[in-house]
Every structure is written in C-alpha cells, then in structure tokens.
C-alpha positions as CSV (number, residue, x, y, z in Angstrom):
1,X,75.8,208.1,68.1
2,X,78.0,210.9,68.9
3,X,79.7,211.0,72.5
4,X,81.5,213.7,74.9
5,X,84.4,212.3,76.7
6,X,86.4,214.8,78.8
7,X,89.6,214.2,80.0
8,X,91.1,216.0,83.3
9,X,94.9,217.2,82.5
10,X,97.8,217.8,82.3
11,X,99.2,215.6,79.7
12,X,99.6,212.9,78.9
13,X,96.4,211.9,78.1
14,X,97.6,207.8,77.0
15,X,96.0,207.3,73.3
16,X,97.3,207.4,70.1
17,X,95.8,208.8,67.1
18,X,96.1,208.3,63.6
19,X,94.1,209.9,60.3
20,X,93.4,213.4,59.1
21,X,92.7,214.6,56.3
22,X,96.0,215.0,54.5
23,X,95.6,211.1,54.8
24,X,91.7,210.8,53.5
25,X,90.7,209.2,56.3
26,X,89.1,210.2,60.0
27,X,91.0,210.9,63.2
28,X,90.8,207.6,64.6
29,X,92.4,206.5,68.0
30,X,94.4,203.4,67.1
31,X,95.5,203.0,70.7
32,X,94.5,203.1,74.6
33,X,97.3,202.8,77.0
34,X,96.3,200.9,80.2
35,X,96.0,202.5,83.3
36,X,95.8,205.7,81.6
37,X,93.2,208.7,81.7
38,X,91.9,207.7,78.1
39,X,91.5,204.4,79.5
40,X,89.6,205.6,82.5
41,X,87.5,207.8,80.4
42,X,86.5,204.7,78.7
43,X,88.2,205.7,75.3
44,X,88.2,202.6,72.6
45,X,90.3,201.9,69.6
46,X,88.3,202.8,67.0
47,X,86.6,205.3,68.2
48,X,86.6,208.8,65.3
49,X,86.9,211.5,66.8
50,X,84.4,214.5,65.2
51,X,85.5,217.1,67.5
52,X,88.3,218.9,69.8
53,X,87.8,221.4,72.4
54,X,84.5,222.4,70.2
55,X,86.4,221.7,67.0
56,X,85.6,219.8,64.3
57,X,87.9,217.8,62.8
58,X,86.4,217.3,59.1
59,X,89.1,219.4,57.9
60,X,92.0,219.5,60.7
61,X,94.9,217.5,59.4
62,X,96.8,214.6,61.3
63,X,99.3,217.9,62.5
64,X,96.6,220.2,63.6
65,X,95.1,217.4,65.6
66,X,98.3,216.7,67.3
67,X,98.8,220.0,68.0
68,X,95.5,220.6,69.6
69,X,94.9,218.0,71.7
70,X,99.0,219.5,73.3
71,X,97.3,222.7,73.7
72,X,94.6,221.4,75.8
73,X,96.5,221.9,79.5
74,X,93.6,221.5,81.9
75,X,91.2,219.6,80.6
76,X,90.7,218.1,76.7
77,X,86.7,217.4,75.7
78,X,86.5,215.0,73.0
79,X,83.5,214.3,70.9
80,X,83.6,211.4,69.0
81,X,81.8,208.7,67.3
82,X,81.6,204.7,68.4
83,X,80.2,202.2,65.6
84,X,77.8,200.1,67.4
85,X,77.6,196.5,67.3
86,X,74.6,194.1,67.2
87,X,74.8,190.6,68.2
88,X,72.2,188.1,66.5
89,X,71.6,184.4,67.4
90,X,69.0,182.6,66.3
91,X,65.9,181.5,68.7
92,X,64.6,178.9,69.7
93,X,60.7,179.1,69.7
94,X,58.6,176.4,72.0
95,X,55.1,177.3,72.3
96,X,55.3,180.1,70.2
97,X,57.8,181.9,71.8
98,X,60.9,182.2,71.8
99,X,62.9,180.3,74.4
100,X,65.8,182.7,76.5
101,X,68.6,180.2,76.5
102,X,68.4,178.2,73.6
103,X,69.9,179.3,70.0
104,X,69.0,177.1,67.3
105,X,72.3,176.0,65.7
106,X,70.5,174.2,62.6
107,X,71.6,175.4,59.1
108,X,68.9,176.6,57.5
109,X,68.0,175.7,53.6
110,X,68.9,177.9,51.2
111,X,66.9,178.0,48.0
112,X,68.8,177.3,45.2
113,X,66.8,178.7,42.7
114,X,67.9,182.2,44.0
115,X,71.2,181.4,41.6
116,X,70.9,181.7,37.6
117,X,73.1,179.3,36.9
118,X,73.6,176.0,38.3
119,X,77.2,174.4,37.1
120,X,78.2,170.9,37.9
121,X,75.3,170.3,40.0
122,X,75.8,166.8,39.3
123,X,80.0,166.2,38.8
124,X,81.0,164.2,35.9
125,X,83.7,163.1,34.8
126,X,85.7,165.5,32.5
127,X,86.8,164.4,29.0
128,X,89.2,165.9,27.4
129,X,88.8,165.5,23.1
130,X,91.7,164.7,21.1
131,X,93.1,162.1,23.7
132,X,91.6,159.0,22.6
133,X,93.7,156.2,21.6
134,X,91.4,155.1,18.7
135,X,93.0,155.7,15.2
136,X,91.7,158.3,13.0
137,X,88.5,157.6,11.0
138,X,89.8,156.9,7.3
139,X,87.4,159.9,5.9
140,X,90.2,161.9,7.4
141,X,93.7,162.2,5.5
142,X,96.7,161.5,7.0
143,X,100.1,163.4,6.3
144,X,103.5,161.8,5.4
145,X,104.9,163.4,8.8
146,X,102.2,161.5,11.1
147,X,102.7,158.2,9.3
148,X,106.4,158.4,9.9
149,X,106.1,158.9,13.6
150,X,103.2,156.4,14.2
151,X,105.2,153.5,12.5
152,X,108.3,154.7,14.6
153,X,105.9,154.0,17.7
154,X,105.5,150.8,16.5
155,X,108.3,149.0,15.5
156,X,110.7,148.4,18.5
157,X,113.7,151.1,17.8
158,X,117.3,150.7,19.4
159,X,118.4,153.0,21.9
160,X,120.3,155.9,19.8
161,X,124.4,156.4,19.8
162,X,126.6,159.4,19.2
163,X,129.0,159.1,16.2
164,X,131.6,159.8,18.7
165,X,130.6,156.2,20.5
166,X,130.3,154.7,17.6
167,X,134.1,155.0,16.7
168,X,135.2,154.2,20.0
169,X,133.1,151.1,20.0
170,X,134.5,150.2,16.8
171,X,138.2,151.0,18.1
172,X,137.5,148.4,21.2
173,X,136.2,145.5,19.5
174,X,139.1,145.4,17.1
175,X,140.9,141.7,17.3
176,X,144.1,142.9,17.0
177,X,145.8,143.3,20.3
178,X,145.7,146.9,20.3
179,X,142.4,149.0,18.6
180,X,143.3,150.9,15.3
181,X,143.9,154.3,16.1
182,X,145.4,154.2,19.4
183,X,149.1,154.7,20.8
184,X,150.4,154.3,24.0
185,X,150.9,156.5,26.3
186,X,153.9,157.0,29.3
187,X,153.3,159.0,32.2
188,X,154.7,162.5,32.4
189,X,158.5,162.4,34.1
190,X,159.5,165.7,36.0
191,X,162.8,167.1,34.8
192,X,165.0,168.4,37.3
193,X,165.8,172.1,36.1
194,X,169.6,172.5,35.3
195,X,171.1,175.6,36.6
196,X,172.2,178.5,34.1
197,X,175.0,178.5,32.8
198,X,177.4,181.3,34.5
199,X,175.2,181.7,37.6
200,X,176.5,181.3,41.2
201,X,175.8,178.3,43.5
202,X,174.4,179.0,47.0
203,X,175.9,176.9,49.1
204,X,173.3,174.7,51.2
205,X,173.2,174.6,55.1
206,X,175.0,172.0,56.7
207,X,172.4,172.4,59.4
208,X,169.0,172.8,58.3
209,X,169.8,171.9,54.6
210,X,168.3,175.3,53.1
211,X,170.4,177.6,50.9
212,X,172.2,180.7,52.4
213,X,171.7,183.8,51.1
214,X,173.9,186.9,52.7
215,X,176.2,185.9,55.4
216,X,178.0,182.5,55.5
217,X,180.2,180.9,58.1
218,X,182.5,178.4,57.3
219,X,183.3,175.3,59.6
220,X,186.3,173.0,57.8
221,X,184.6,171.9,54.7
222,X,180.9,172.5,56.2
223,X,178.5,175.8,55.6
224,X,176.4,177.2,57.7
225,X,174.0,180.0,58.3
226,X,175.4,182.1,61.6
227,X,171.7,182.0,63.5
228,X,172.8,177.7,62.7
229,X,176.5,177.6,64.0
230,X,175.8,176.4,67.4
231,X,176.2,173.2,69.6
232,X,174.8,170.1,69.1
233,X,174.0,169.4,72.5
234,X,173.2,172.8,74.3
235,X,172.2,175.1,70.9
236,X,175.1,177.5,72.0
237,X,175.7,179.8,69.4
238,X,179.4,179.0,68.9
239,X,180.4,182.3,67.6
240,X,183.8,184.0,68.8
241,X,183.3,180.7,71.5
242,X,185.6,178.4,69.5
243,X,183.4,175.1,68.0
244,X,184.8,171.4,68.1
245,X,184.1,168.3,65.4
246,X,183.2,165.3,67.2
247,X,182.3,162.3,64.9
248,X,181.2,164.9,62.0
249,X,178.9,167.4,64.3
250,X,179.9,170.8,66.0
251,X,179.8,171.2,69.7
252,X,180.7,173.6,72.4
253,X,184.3,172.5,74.7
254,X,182.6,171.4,77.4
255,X,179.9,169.3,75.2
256,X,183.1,168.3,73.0
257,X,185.0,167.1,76.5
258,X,182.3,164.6,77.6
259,X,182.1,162.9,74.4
260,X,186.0,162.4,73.9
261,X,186.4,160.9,77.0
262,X,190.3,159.6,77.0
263,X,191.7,156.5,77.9
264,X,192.1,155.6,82.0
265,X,195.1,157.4,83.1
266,X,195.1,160.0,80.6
267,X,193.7,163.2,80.5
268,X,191.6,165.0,77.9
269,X,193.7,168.2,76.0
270,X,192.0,170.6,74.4
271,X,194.6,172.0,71.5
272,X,193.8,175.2,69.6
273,X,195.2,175.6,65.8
274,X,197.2,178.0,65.0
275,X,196.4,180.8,63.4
C-alpha cells in the first residue's frame, strides 16, 4: 500500500538509492543512514519509491532521480511503496479453539500420491550388467583377442624387462672378472694451462701473491704492488721512506732497529747503499 513520507530539509536527507529505468528495475532505497532524517522518517531498505515531489518515477532514470531529490531544498515528499509481510504459525486448537501461545511444531503428512512418479521408494541395491565374474555362456563366440588376454590372466606372468636391462644383466653376471663390453675408466685429471708462447709474464706479489698489472716496485729480488710496499709491523707505506730486510720481510727503520738488536756494548748503525 502506497505511503507519503516527507522529509524536512536542507540536505542531506541520509538514504541511498539505486534503480531507474535505464537499469529495468524501480528506484529502490538500498540504504538508511542512522541517525539521519530518512531514518527518522521511518524510511526502510527496500522501500520503491513511485513518486518525487508529485513525480512519478515509472519513467525517471537513476540520473533524473538523483537529480530531483538535490532539487528538493526545503522539504522532499516521497511516495513510495512497502511489501508487506505476513507471519504464519501454526495453532494450537484445545476445545475448539485455537490456543494464543501455543504453535504446533508437528510436521504434518504429506500425501504422497500428489507425486506421479515414485522412484526408489524402496532402495535397492544397484547392479551394474557386464561386471559379473561368471564366464561367458558357450552359445556366445569368443574372439582370438579375448582368449589371449584371459589365458594371460591366468597363468602367472614374470614381471616385464627393457632390452636395455636385459644386456646389462647379462654384462654383470659374466664369470669372467670383468663383464664383456666394459672398459675401465680413470677419472678426469685437470691440466695446468701452459702459457703462450711469446707472451709476457706478470710478475706475482711478493705480498699478497696476486699478479701486478701497471705499476711495479722492486725490492732486491722481491715484487711488489706500491698500495703493498709497506712495513711489516706498522703497515707504513715505505715509499720515498727508505725499507729494511730483516730475516726476508720489509720493515720501516724504526721497526727494522728493534728487531736487530746488537750485541751488549755495541750499538745498532743504520747504513744506506750507495747510490
């Protein structure tokens, strides 16, 4: 049954709307936002709206609602349309009448001749034909291909080999100390490249054992890279500093004084080469 719900502006009014007839379907509002003057106007989701302002809506597209429903400043009148709902529950009659607070809760019967078919009233057990075990009545002929496969079911068959297992078994169980057909086998030896004939060898650090490439310094008969020619004790790069060999390893003077420590009553004198 048709309704007229007006709502006092301004906007918003707190509903949402959805339909029209570029959709095929009513202008229905979908939402109610609480608290809001939809809400206290008692406005449902659900609820079609038939009318805006005095408009109806059988032909006002989902746009044209919008847009009237914004024009509405002061006050928007609604008409719409609420499905009503029916609750049944079954009563409970004593005496004849029907009792006010009992609900009978007792399936009824339901009369099965109502359906035209009854299938499977009574369940048996299904039986599939072709399945039986039992051989084939003799009034029946039987095919060369189907008495090959039921005398391979019945003798015991062994399990089946590859030709390719075959020959290795054969190879194995040869007497002779080593199977026909075989050879032995070394493991594969790494062969240290040789270097080309004509081409340059890079001398090898002294210090860190890698190969220099670009600028080489030159300590007796040792090589060096120049960020590597420094002390032994302090890392002091030694260069324009002067370097001493103690025992094989470069050091600094005053690293090179403490280890060449003189006999008593002598005293240590460094002596520069001559140049």
């Amino acid at each position: 049954m048709p309704q007229n719900v007006i709502l006092q502006g301004p906007a918003p009014w707190g509903f949402r709307l959805s339909g029209g007839i570029d959709f095929n379907q009513p202008l229905i509002i979908t939402r109610i936002t609480p608290g809001s003057k939809a809400s206290a106007a008692n406005l449902c989701p659900g609820d079609v709206i038939i009318a805006i302002d005095g408009l109806g809506t059988e032909n006002m597209t989902h746009n044209d609602a919008q847009e009237r429903i914004k024009a509405a400043a002061h006050q928007l009148c609604l008409k719409i349309e609420r499905a009503g709902t029916k609750l049944w529950s079954p009563q409970v009659s004593e005496d004849g009448k029907a009792h006010p607070f009992k609900i009978n809760l007792e399936a009824e019967p339901q009369d099965m001749n109502y359906f035209e078919h009854r299938h499977n009233i009574r369940p048996k057990p299904f039986i599939v034909s072709g399945r039986s075990s039992d051989p084939p009545p003799n009034s029946v002929p039987q095919s060369d291909v189907y008495r090959m496969l039921h005398a391979n079911q019945e003798e015991p068959s062994q399990p089946r080999q590859s030709g390719s297992f075959k020959v290795l078994q054969n190879l194995v169980s040869e007497e002779d100390g080593r199977p026909v057909g075989t050879r032995s086998v070394k493991a594969p030896v790494t062969k240290i490249p040789t270097a080309m004939p004509g081409a340059q060898k890079v001398p090898l650090c002294d210090k860190c054992g890698n190969g220099i490439l670009g600028t080489v310094v030159k300590a007796r008969d040792k090589y060096r890279h120049p960020e590597c020619f420094v002390c032994s004790d302090c890392n002091l790069n030694l260069k324009q500093k002067g370097y001493f060999f103690v025992e094989g390893q470069l050091y600094c003077e005053a690293h090179a004084r403490a280890r060449m420590r003189p006999p008593e009553g002598y005293e240590a004198v460094t002596v520069y080469p001559k140049c």
